[in-house]
Backbone as CSV, one residue per row, in Angstrom:
resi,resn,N_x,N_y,N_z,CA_x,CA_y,CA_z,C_x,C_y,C_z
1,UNK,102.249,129.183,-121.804,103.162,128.398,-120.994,102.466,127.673,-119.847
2,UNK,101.720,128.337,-119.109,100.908,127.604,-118.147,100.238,126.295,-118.477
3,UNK,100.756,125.209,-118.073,99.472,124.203,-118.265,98.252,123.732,-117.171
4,UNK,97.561,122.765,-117.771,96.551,122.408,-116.792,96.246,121.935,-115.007
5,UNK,97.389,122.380,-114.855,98.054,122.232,-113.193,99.024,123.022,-112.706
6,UNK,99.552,124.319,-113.481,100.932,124.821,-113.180,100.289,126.053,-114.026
7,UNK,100.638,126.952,-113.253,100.452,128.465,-113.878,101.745,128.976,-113.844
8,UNK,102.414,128.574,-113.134,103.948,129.535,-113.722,104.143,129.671,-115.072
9,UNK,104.456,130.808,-115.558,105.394,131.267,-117.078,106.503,130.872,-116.891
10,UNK,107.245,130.733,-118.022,108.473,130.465,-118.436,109.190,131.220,-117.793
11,UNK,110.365,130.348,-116.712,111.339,130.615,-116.423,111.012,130.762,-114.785
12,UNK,110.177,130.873,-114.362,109.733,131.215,-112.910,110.397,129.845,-112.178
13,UNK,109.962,128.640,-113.032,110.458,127.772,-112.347,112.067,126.883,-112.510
14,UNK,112.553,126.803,-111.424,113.913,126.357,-111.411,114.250,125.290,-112.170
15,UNK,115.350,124.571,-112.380,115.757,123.045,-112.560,115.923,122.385,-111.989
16,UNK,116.038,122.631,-110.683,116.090,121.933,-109.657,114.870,121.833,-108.727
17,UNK,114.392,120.829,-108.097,113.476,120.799,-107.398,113.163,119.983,-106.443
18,UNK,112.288,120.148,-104.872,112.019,119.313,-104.475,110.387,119.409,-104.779
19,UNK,110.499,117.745,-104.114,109.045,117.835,-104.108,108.299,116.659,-103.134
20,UNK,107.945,117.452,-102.210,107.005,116.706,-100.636,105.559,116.503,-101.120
21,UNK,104.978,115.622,-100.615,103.819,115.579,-101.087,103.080,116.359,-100.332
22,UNK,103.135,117.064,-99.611,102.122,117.588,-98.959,102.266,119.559,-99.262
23,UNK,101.759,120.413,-99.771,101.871,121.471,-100.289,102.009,122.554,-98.969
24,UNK,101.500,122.005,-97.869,101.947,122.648,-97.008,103.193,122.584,-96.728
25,UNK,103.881,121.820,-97.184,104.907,121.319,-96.510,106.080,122.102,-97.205
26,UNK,105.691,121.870,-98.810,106.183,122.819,-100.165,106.767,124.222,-99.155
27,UNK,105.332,125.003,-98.415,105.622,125.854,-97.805,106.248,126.086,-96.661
28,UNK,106.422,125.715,-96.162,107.399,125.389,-95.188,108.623,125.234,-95.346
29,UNK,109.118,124.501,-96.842,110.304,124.340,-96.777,110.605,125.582,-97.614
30,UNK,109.663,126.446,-98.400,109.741,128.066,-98.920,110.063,128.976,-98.007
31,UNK,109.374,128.929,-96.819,109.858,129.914,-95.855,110.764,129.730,-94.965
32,UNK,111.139,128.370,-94.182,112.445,128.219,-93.847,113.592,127.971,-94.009
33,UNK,113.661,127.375,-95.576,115.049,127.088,-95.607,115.807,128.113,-97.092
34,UNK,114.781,128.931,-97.855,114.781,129.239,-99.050,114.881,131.042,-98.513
35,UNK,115.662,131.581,-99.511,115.763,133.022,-99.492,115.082,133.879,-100.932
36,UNK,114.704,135.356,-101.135,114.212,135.423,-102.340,113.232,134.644,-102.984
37,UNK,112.353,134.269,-102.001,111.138,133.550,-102.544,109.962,133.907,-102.955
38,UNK,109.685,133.796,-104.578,108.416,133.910,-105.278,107.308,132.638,-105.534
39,UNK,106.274,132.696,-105.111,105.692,131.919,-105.149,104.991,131.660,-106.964
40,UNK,105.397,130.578,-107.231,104.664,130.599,-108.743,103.558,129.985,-109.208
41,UNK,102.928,128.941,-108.332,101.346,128.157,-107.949,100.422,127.691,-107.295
42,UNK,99.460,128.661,-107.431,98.531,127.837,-105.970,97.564,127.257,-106.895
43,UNK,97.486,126.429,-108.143,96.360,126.014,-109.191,95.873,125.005,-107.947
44,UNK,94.736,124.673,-107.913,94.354,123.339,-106.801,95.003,123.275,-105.602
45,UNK,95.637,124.357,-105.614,96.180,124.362,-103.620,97.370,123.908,-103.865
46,UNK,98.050,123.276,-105.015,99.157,122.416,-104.758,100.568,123.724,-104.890
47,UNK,100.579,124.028,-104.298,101.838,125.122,-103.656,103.134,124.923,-104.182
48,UNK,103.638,126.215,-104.910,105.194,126.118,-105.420,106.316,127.183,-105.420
49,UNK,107.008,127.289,-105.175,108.164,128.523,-104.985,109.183,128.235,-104.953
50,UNK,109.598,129.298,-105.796,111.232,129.250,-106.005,112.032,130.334,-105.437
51,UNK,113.325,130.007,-104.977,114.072,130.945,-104.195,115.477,130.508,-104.209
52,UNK,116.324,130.500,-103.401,117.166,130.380,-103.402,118.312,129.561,-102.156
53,UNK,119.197,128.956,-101.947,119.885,127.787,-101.230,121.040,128.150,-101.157
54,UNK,121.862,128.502,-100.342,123.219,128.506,-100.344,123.522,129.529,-101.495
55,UNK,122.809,130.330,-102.661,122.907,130.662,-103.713,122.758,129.973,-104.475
56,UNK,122.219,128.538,-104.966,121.494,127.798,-105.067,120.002,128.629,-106.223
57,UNK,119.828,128.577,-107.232,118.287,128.810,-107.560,117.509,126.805,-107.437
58,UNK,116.432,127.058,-106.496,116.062,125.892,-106.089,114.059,126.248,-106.198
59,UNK,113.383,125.644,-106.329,112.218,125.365,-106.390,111.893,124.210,-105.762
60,UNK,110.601,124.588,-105.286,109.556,123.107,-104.125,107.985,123.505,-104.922
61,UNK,107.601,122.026,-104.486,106.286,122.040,-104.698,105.391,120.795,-104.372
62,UNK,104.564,120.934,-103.670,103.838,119.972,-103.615,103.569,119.239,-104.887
63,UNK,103.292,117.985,-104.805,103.043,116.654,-105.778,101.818,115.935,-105.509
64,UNK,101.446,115.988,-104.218,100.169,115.258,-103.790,100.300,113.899,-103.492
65,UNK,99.120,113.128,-103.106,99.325,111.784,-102.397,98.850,111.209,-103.776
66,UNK,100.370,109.747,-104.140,100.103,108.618,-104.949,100.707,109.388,-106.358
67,UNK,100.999,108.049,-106.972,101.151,108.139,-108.335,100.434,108.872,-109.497
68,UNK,99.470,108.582,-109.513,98.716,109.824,-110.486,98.959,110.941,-110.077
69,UNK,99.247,111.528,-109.111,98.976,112.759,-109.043,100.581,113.239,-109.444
70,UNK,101.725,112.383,-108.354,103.065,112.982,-108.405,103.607,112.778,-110.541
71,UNK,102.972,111.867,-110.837,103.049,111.528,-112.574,102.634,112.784,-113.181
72,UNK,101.641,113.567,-112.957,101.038,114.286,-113.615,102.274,115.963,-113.567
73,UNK,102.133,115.775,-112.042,103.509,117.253,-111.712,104.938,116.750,-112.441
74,UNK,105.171,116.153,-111.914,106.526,115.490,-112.792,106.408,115.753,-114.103
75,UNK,105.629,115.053,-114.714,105.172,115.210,-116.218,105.420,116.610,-116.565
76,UNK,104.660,117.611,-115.942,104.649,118.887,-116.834,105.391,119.951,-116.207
77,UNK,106.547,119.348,-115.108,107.638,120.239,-114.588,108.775,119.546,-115.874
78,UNK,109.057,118.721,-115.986,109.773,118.495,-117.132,109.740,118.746,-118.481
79,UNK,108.550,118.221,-118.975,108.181,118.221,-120.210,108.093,119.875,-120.755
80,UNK,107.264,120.747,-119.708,106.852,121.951,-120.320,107.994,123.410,-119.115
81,UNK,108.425,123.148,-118.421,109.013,123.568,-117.533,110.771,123.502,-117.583
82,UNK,111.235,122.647,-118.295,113.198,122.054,-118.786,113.364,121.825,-116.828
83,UNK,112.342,121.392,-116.102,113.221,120.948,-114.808,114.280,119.977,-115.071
84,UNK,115.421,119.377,-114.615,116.411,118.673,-114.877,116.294,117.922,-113.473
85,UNK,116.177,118.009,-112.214,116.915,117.183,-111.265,114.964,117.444,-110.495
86,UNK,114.666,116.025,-109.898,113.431,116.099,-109.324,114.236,115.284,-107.985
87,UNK,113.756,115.499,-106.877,113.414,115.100,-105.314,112.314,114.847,-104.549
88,UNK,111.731,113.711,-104.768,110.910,113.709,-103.715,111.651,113.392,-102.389
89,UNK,110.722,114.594,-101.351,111.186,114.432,-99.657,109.863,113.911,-99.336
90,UNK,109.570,113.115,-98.407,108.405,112.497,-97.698,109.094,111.457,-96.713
91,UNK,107.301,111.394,-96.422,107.680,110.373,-95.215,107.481,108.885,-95.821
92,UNK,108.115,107.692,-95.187,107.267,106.371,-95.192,107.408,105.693,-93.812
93,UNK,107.096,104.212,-93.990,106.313,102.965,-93.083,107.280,102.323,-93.155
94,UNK,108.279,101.647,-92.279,109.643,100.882,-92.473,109.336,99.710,-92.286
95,UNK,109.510,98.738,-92.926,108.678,97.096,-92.856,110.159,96.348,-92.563
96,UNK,111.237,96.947,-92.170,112.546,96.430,-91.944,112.791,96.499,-90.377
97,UNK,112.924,95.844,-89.098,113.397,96.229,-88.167,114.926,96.683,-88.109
98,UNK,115.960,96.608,-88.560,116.796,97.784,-88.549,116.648,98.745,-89.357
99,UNK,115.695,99.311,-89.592,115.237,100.199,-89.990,113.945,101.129,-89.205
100,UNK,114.461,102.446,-88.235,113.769,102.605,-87.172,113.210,104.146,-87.807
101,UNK,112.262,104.404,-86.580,111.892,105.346,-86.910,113.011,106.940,-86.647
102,UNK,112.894,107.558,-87.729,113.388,109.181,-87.548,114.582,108.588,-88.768
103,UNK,114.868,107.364,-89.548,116.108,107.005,-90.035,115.804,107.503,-91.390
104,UNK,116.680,107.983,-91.941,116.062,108.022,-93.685,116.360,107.095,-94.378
105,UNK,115.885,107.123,-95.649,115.575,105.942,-97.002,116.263,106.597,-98.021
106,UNK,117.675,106.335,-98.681,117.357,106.588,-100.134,117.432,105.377,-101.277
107,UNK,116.239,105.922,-102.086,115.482,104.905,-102.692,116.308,104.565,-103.941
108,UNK,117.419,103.553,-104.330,118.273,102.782,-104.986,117.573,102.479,-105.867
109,UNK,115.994,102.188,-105.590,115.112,101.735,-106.664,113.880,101.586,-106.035
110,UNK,112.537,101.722,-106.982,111.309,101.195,-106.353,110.816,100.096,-107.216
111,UNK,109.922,99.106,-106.091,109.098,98.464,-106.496,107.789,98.385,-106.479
112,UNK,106.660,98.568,-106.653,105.349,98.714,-106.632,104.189,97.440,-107.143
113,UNK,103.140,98.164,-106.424,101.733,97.277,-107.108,101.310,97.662,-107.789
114,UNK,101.442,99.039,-108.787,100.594,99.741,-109.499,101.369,98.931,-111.226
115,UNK,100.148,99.679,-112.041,100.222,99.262,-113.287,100.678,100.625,-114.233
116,UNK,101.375,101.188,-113.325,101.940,102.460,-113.958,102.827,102.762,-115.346
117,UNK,103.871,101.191,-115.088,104.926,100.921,-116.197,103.799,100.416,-117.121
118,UNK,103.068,99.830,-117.753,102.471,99.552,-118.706,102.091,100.565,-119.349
119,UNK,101.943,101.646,-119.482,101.884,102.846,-120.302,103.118,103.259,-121.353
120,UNK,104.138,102.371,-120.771,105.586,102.867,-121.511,105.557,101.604,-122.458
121,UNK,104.951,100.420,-122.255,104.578,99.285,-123.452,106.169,98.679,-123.557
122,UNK,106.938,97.977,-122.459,108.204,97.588,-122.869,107.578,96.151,-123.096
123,UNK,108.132,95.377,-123.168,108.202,93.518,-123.120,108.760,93.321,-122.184
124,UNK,107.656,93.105,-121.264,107.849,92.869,-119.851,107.908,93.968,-118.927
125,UNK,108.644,94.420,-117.708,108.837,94.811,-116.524,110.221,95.844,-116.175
126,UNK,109.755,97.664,-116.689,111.146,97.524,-116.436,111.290,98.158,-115.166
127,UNK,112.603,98.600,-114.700,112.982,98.713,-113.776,113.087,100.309,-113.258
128,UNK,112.445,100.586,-112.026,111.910,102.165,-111.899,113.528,102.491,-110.882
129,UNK,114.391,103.131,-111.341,115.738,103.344,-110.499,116.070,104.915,-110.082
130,UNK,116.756,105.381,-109.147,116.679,106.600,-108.934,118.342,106.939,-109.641
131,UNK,118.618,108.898,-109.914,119.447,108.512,-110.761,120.991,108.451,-109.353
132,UNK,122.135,107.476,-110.350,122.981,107.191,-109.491,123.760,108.677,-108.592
133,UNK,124.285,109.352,-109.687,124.709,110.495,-109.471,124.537,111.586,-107.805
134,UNK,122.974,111.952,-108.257,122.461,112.321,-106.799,121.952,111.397,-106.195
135,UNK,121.885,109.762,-105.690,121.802,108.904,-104.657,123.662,109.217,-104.091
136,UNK,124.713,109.035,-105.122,125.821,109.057,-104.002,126.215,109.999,-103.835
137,UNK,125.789,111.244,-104.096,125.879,112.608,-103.795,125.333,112.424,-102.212
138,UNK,123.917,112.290,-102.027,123.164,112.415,-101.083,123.672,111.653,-99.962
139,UNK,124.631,110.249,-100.180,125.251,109.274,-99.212,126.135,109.838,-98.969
140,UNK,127.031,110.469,-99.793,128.432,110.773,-99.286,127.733,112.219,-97.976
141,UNK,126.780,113.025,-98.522,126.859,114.007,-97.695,126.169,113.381,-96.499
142,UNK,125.113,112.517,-96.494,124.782,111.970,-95.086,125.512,111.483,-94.435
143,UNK,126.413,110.637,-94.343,127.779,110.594,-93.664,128.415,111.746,-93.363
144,UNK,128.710,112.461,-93.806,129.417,113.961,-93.650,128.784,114.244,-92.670
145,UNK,126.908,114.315,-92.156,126.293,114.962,-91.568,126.127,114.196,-90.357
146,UNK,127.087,112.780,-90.327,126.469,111.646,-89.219,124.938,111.200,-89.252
147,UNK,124.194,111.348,-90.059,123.035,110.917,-90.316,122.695,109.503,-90.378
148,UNK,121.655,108.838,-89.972,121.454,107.913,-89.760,120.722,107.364,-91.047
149,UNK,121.288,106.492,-91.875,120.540,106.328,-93.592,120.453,104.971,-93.277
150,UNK,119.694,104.618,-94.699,119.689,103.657,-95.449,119.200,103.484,-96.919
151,UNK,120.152,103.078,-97.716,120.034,102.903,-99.190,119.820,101.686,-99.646
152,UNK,118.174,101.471,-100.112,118.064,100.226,-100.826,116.683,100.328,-101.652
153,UNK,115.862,99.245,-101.809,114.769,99.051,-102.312,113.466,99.404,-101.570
154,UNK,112.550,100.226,-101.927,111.692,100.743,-101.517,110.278,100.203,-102.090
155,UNK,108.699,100.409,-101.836,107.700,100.040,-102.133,106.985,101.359,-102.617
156,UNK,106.525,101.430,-103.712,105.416,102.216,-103.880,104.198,102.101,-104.218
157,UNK,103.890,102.389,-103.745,101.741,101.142,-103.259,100.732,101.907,-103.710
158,UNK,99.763,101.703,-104.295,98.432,102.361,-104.928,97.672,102.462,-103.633
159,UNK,97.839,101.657,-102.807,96.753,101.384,-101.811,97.452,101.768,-99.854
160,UNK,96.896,102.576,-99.518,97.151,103.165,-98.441,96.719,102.352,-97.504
161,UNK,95.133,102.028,-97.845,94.287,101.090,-96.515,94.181,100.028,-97.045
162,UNK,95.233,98.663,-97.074,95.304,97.781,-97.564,94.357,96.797,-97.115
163,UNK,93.175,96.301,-98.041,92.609,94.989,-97.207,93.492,93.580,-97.237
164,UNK,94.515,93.353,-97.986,94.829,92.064,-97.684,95.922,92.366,-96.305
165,UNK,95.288,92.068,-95.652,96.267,92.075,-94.131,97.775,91.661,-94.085
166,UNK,98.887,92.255,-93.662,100.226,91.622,-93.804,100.823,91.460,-94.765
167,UNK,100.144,92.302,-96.605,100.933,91.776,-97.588,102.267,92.406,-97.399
168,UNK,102.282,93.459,-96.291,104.059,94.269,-96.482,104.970,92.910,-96.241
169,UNK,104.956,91.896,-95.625,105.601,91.088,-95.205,106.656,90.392,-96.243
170,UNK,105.908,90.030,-97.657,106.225,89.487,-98.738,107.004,90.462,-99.413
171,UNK,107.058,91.545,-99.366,107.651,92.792,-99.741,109.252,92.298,-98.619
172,UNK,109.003,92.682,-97.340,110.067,92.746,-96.598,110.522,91.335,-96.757
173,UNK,110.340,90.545,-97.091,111.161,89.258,-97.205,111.710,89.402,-98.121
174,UNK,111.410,90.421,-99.272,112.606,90.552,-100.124,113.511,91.431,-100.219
175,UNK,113.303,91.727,-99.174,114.392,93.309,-98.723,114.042,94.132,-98.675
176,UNK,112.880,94.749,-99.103,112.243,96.068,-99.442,112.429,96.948,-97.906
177,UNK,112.714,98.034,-98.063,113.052,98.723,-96.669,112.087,99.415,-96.638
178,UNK,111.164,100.007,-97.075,109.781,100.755,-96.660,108.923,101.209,-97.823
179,UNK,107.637,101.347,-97.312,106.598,101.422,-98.387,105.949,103.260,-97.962
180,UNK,105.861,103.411,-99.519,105.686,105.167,-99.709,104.237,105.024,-100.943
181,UNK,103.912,106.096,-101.730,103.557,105.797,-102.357,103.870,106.941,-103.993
182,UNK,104.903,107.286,-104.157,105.042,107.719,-105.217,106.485,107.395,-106.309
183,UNK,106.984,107.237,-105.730,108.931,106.897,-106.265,108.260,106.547,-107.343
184,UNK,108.123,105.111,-107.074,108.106,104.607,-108.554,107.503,105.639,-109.778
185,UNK,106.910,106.123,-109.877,105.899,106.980,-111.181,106.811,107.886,-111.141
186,UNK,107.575,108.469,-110.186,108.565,109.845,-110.217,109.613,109.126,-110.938
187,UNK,110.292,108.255,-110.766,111.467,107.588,-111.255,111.288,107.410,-112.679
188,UNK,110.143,106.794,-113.163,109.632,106.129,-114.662,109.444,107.445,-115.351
189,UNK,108.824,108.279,-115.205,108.488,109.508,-115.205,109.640,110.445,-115.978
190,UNK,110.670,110.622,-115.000,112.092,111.149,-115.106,112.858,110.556,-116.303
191,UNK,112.601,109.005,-116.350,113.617,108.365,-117.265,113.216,108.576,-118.474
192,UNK,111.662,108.499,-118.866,111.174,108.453,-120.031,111.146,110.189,-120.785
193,UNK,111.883,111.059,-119.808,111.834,112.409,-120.285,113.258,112.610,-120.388
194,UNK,114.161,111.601,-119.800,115.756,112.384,-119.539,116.012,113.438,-118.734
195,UNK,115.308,113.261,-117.558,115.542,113.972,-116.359,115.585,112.844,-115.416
196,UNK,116.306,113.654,-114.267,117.163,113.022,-113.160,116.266,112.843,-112.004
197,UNK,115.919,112.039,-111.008,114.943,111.965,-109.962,115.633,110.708,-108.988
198,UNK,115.574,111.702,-107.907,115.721,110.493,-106.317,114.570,110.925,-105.180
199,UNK,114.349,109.652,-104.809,113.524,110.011,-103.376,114.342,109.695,-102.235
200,UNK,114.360,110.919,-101.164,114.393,110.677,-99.996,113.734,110.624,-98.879
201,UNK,113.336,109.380,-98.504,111.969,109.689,-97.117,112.895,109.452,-95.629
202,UNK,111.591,110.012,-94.631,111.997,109.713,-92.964,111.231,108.636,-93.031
203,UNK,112.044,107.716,-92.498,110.803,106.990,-91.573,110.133,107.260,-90.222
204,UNK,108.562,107.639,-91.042,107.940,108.225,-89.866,106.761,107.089,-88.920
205,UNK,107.325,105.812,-89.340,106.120,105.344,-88.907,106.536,103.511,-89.214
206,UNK,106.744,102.753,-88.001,107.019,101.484,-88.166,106.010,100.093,-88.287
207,UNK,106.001,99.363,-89.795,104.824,97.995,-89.234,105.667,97.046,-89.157
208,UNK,106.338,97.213,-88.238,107.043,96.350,-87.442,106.766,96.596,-85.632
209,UNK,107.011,97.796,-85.379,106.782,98.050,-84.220,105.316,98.377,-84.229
210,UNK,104.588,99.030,-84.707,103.504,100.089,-84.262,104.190,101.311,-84.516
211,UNK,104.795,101.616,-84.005,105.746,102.923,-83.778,104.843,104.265,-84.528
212,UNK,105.167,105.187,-84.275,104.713,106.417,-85.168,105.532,107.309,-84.712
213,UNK,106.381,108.573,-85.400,106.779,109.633,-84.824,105.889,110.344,-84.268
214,UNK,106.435,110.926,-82.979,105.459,112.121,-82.535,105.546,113.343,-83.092
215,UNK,104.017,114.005,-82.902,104.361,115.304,-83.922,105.365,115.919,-83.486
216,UNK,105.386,116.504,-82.021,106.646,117.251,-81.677,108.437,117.001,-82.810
217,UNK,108.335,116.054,-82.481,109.550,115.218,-83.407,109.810,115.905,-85.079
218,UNK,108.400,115.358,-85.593,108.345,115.616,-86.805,109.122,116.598,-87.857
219,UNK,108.526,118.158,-87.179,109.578,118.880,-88.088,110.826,119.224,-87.929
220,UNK,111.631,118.681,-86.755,113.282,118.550,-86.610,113.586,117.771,-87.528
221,UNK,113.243,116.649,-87.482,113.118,115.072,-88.315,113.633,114.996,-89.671
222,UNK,112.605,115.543,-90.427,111.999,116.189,-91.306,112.848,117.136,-92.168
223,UNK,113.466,117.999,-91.110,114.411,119.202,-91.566,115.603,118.774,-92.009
224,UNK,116.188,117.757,-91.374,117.293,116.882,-91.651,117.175,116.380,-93.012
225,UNK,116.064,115.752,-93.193,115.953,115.476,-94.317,115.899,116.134,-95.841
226,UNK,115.393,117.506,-95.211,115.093,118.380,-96.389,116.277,119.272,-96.538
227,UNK,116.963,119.328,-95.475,118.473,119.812,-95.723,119.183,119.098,-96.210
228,UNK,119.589,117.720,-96.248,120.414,117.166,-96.943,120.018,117.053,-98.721
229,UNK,118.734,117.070,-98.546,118.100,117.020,-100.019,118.804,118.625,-100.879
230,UNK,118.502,119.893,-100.114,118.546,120.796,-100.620,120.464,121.242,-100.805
231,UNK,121.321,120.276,-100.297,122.560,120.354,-100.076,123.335,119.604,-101.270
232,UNK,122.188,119.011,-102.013,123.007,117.996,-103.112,122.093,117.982,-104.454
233,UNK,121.366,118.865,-104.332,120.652,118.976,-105.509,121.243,120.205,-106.727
């Protein structure tokens, strides 16, 4: 049962899941918000545990930074694992000025620079969407929570340290509300297996302003976010 990135056996891991890119973070949201927690992978550090939510059986795990990597977890939490519902929680870069920092994103759809969809060989370009179901799950309860959202089109970028200076601009002229770097491959990912996947990010960080959250900030921020995630999954 174990594959080449995932040592859990059958059944350890949930159907439900989030997934932060950062494995510390995996842990963090294992020990504070999760009860009855077994940890089921540390293969490459990338951290996973399942426990429990409200009574809830729920699982987290780190995914790592970018598309290859979150493609590869996705891939074999579904394929070899029957996960059904994927979440990415993270942060992004808001290229929208009403769109501020500490606000969340849920991602309606991504668009990207990567050449990720060409592996699926359609005619032409298709479209990487999150599923509807848990996006208005997740809206109706952010309202419930007075939370400060926004639901639209998102960026998912191969390239972190961009040399062409200002290309977010061409992005935000077409609406795009912030650039991350995994949705898209999680979304394509999900569809081509018949599993369900939404991303929700903070915006932690404005290229519009400069802006950056401060760390202090961060894991209140953060928590909001990963609570509403873990409330509708």
């Amino acid at each position: 049962m174990p594959t080449p990135h995932i040592e859990a056996n059958e059944g350890e891991i949930a159907q439900s899941i989030l997934l932060p890119g950062d494995p510390l973070r995996a842990k963090y949201i294992a020990e504070n918000f999760l009860t009855q927690v077994v940890q089921f992978n540390r293969v490459r550090n990338m951290l996973g545990y399942t426990g429990y939510y409200n009574g809830k059986r729920v699982s987290v795990m780190g995914s790592g930074m970018g598309m290859p990597s979150i493609g590869i977890y996705a891939y074999e939490l579904i394929k070899f694992y029957d996960v059904k519902k994927l979440i990415r929680v993270g942060s992004a870069g808001s290229i929208q000025s009403h769109v501020k920092i500490k606000d969340i994103v849920m991602a309606q759809a991504a668009s990207t620079n990567s050449n990720f969809s060409k592996q699926f060989k359609v005619r032409g370009e298709i479209a990487a969407i999150s599923d509807y179901s848990m996006l208005a799950a997740a809206a109706h309860r952010a309202q419930e929570l007075n939370l400060v959202y926004h639901v639209g089109n998102i960026m998912s970028s191969d390239t972190f340290y961009d040399f062409e200076k200002g290309s977010w601009k061409k992005w935000a002229k077409m609406g795009v509300t912030c650039l991350e770097m995994e949705a898209y491959a999680l979304f394509l990912t999900a569809a081509s297996l018949n599993a369900s996947a939404l991303t929700i990010c903070t915006i932690s960080d404005s290229l519009i302003t400069g802006e950056s959250m401060p760390h202090s900030d961060r894991e209140q921020s953060l928590g909001q976010m990963i609570g509403l995630a873990l409330d509708i999954i």
